[in-house]
C-alpha positions as CSV (number, residue, x, y, z in Angstrom):
1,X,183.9,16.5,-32.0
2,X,181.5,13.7,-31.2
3,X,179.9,11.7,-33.7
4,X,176.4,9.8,-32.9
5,X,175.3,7.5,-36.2
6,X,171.7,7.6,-35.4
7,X,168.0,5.7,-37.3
8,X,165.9,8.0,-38.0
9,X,163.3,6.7,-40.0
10,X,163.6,2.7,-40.2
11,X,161.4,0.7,-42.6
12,X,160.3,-2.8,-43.0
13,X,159.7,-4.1,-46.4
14,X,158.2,-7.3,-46.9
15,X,160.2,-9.0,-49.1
16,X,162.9,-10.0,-46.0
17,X,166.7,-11.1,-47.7
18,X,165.6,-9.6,-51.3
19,X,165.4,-6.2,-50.5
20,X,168.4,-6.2,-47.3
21,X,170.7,-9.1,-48.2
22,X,170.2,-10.5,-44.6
23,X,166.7,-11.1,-43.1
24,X,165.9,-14.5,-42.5
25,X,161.8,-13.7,-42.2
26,X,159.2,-12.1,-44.7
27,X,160.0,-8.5,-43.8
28,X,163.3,-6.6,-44.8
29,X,165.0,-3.9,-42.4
30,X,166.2,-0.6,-44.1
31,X,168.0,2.1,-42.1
32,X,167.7,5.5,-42.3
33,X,171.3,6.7,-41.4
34,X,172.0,10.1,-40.4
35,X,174.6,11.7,-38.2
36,X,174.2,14.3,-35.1
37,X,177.7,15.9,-34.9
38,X,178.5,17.7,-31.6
39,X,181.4,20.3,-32.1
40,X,183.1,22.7,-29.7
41,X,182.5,25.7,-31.7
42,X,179.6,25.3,-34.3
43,X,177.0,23.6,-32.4
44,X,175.1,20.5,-33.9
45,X,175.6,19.7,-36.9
46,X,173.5,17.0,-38.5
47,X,173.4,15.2,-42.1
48,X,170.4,14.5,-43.3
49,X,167.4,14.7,-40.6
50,X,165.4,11.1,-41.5
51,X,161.7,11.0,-41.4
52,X,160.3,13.7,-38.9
53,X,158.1,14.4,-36.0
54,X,155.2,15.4,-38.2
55,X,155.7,12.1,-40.3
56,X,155.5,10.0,-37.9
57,X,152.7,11.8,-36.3
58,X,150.2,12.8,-39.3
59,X,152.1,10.8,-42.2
60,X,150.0,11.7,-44.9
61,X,150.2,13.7,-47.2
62,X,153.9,14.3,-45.8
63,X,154.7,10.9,-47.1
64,X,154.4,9.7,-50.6
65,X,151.7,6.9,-50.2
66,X,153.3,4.6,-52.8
67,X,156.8,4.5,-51.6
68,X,155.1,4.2,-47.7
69,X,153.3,1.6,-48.8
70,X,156.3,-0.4,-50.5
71,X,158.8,0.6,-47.3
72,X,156.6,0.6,-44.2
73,X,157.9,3.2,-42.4
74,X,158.2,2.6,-38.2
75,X,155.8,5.4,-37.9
76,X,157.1,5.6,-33.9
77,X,157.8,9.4,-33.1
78,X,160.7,8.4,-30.4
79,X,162.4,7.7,-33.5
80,X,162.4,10.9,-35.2
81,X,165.6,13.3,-35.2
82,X,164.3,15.2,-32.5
83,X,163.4,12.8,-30.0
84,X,166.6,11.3,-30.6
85,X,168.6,14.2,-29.9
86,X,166.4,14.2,-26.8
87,X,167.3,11.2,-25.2
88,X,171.1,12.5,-26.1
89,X,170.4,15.2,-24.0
90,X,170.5,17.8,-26.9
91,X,167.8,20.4,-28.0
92,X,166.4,21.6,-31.5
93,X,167.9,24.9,-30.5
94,X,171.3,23.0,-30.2
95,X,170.8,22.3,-33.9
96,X,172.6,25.3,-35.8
97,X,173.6,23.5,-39.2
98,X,172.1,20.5,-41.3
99,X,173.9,19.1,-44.1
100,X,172.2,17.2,-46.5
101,X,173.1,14.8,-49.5
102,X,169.5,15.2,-51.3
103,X,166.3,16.3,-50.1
104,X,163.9,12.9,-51.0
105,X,161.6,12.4,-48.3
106,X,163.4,10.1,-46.3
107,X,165.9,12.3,-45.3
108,X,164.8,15.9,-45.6
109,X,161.5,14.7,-43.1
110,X,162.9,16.6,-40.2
111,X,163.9,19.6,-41.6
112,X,160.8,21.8,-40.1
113,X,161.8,20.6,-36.5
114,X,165.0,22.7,-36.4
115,X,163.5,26.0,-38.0
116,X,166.8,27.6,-36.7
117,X,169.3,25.7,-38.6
118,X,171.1,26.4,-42.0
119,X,170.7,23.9,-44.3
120,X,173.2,23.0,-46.4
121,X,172.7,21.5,-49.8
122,X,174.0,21.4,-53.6
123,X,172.4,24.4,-56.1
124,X,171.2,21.7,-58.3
125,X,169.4,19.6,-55.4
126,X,167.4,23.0,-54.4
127,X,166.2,23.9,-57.8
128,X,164.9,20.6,-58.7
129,X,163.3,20.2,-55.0
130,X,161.8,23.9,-56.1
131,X,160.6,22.6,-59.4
132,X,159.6,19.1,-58.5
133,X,159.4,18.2,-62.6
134,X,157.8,15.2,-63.0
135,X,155.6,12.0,-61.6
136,X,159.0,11.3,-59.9
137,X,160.1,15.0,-58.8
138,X,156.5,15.2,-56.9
139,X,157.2,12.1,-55.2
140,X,160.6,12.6,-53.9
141,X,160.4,16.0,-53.0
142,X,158.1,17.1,-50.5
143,X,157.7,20.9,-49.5
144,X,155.6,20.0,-46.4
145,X,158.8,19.0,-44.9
146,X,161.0,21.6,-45.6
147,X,159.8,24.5,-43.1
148,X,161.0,28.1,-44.0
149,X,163.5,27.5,-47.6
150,X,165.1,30.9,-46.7
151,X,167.4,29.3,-44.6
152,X,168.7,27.0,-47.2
153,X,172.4,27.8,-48.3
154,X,173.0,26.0,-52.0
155,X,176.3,25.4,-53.5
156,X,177.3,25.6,-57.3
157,X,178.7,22.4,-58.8
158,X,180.0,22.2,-61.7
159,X,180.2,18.1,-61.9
160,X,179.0,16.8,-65.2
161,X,177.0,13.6,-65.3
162,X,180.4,11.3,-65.8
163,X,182.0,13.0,-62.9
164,X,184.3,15.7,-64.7
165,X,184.4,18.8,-63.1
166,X,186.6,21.8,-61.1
167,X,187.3,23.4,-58.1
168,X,188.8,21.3,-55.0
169,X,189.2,17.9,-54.7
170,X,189.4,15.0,-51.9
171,X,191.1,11.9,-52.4
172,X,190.2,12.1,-56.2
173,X,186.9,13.4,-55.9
174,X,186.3,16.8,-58.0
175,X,184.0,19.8,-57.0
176,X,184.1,19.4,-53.3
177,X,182.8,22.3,-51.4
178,X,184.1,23.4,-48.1
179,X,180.7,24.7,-46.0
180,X,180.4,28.2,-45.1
181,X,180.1,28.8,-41.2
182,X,182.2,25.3,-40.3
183,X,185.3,24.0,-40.5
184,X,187.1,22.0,-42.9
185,X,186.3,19.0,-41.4
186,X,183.2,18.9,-43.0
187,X,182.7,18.6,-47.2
188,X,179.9,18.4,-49.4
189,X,181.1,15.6,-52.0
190,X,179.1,16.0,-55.8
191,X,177.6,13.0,-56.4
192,X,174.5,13.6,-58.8
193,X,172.9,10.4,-60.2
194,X,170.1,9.4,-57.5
195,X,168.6,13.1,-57.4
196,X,170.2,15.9,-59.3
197,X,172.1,17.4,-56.4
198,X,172.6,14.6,-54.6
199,X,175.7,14.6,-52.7
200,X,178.4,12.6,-50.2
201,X,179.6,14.3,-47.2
202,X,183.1,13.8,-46.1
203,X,183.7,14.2,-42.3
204,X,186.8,14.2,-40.5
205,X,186.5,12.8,-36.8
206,X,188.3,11.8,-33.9
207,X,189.5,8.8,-35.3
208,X,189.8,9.6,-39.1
209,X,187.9,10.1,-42.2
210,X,184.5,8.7,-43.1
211,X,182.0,9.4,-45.9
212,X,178.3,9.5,-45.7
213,X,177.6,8.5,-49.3
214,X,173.6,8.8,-48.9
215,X,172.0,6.9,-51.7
216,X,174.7,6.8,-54.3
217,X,174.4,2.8,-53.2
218,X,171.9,1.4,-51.3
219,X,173.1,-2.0,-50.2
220,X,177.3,-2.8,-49.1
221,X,177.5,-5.3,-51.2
222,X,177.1,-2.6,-54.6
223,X,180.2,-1.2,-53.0
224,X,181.9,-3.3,-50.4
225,X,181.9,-6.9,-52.0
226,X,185.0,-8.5,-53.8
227,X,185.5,-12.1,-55.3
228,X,186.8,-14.8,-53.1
229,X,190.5,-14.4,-51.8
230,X,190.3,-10.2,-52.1
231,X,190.1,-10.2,-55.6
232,X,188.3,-8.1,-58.1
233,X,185.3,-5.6,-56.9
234,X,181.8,-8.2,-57.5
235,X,179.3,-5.8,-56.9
236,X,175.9,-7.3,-56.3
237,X,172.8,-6.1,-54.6
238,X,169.3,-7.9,-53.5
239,X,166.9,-7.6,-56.3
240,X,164.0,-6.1,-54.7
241,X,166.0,-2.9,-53.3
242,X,167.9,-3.0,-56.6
243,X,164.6,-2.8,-58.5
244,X,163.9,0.6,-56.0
245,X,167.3,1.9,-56.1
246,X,166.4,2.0,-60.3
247,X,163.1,3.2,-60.2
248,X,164.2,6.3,-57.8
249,X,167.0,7.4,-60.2
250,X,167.2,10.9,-61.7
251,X,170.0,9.5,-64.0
252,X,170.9,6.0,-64.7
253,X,174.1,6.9,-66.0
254,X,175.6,9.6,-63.5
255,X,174.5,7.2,-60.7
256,X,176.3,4.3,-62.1
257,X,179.7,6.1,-62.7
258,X,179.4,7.7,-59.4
259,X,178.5,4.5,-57.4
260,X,181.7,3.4,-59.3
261,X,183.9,6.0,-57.8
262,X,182.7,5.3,-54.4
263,X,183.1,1.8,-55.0
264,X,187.1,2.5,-55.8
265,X,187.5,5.2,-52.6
266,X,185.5,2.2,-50.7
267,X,188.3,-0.8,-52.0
268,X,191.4,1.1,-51.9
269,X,193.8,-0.6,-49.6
270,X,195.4,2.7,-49.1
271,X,192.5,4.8,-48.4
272,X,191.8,5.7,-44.8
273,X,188.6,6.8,-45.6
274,X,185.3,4.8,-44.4
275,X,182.7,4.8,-46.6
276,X,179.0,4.0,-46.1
277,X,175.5,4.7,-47.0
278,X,171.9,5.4,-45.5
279,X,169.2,2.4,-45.9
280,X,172.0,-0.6,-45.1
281,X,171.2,-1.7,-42.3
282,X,174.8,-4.2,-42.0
283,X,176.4,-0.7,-42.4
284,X,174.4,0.8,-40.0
285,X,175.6,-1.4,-36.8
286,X,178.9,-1.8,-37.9
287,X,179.2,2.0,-37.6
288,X,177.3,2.3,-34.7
289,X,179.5,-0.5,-33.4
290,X,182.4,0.8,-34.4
291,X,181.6,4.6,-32.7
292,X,181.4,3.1,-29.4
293,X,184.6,1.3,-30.0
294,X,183.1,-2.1,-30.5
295,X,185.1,-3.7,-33.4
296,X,186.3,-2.9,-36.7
297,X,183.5,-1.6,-39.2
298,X,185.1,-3.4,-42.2
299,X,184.5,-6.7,-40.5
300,X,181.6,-6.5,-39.5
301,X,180.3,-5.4,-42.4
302,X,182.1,-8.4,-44.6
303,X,180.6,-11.1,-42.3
304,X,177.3,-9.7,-42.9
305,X,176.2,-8.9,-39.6
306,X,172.7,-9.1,-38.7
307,X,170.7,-5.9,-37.8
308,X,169.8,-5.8,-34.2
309,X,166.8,-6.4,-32.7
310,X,164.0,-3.9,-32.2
311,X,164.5,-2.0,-28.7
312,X,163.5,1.0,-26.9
313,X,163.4,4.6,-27.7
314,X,167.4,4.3,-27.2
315,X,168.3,2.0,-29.6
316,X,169.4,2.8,-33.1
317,X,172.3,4.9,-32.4
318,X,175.9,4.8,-31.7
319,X,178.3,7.5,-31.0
320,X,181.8,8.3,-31.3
């Protein structure tokens, strides 16, 4: 297995250190974090897809103009999914599986550009992408996206909104779902509270356990950050992405307890599990530093490293 951590969809905010913790300018950098997986038996696998090529190409009406305007999409189509894979030397076709944690428009943007793949997603995240109840279900959920729905493959949960609920468990999280057509490795992790499906997934890789944690948190310091000398969990976050991360919310409550449990997963000493999230953008290059064996992702993150600078079509990714 071979793990590339890969922007597909950054943004640029004004509002600089209030919405990412860490730009020293006007305008804020926001990741969108998705994986490429390369396995020896089951193809590509991929979590979450990013903003896509027809997004970048013919953004409207894909994209909801409010949000677009607010987050200022790099509308640059050698950032897409595909074009990514691409300079990785991989094809759509390569694509045979796409997992997702919700299907908002920043991460289900890409879908229609691998028309082969299953897509993997919670029950509850695919009937209220269906029904799109609401001024905020319209907004979120975009069918233009999607391509053909056929190939979707939803899962039951049976997590309540304070996290209760059956079936298996990993390291203490309930109604985990193992994903037809792949191995174990792979987990769809219940975490309802942003959308209604919306969902961590757990991957085992070469060098241990990680969890994509999508927008259950937004910014590491919500999950990461503790009181001088290692103390206590502090979580904090900038208040401009805080004030988005609240108006986005299916459900204030569920999101809050389950941010809570990936806060605990995220602080235990004793857990080997690594635990980050989409739009952080400190996450983002720890991870990509650490997949190309280039430091420890913990520290980096804790020192607050700065994003890197715009590049080339290349840049943005990191693999392990």
């Amino acid at each position: 297995m071979r793990i590339h951590h890969l922007d597909c969809g950054p943004f640029r905010p004004l509002g600089g250190r209030l919405m990412d913790g860490v730009s020293p300018g006007a305008v804020g950098r926001l990741t969108c974090h998705c994986l490429a997986i390369e396995t020896d038996r089951h193809g590509v696998v991929l979590v979450d897809t990013g903003l896509g090529l027809g997004d970048m190409r013919h953004p409207f009406p894909r994209l909801p103009w409010w949000n677009a305007a607010l987050l200022r999409p790099l509308l640059d189509p050698e950032r897409s999914m595909l074009r990514r894979l691409k300079h990785l030397g991989l094809a759509a076709a390569d694509v045979r599986h796409v997992v997702m944690t919700h299907l908002d428009f920043d991460h289900a943007g890409g879908l229609a550009d691998f028309p082969e793949a299953r897509v993997h997603l919670t029950a509850p995240e695919a009937e209220a992408a269906r029904a799109r109840r609401g001024l905020l279900g319209r907004i979120r959920y975009r069918p233009a996206q999607w391509g053909d729905t056929e190939r979707w493959h939803p899962y039951e949960t049976r997590l309540g909104r304070r996290g209760r609920g059956s079936g298996e468990t990993w390291f203490g999280f309930r109604d985990v779902r193992a994903l037809e057509g792949l191995p174990p490795d792979l987990l769809l992790v219940p975490l309802p509270g942003h959308s209604a499906g919306h969902a961590g997934v757990a991957i085992q890789g070469p060098r241990g356990w990680m969890l994509h944690a999508g927008d259950s948190y937004f910014n590491r310091d919500e999950v990461h950050r503790r009181r001088r000398g290692g103390g206590a969990p502090a979580p904090s976050c900038p208040p401009g992405i805080a004030a988005y991360e609240r108006l986005m919310a299916w459900d204030q409550r569920a999101r809050r307890t389950n941010q809570a449990r990936v806060r605990t997963l995220a602080q235990d000493p004793l857990s080997p599990v690594l635990v980050f999230c989409t739009h952080d953008p400190v996450e983002f290059v720890a991870m990509a530093a650490w997949s190309e064996g280039r430091g420890a992702p913990g520290a980096a993150a804790a020192a607050g490293a700065a994003p890197q600078p715009e590049g080339g079509s290349r840049r943005g990714s990191g693999s392990s």
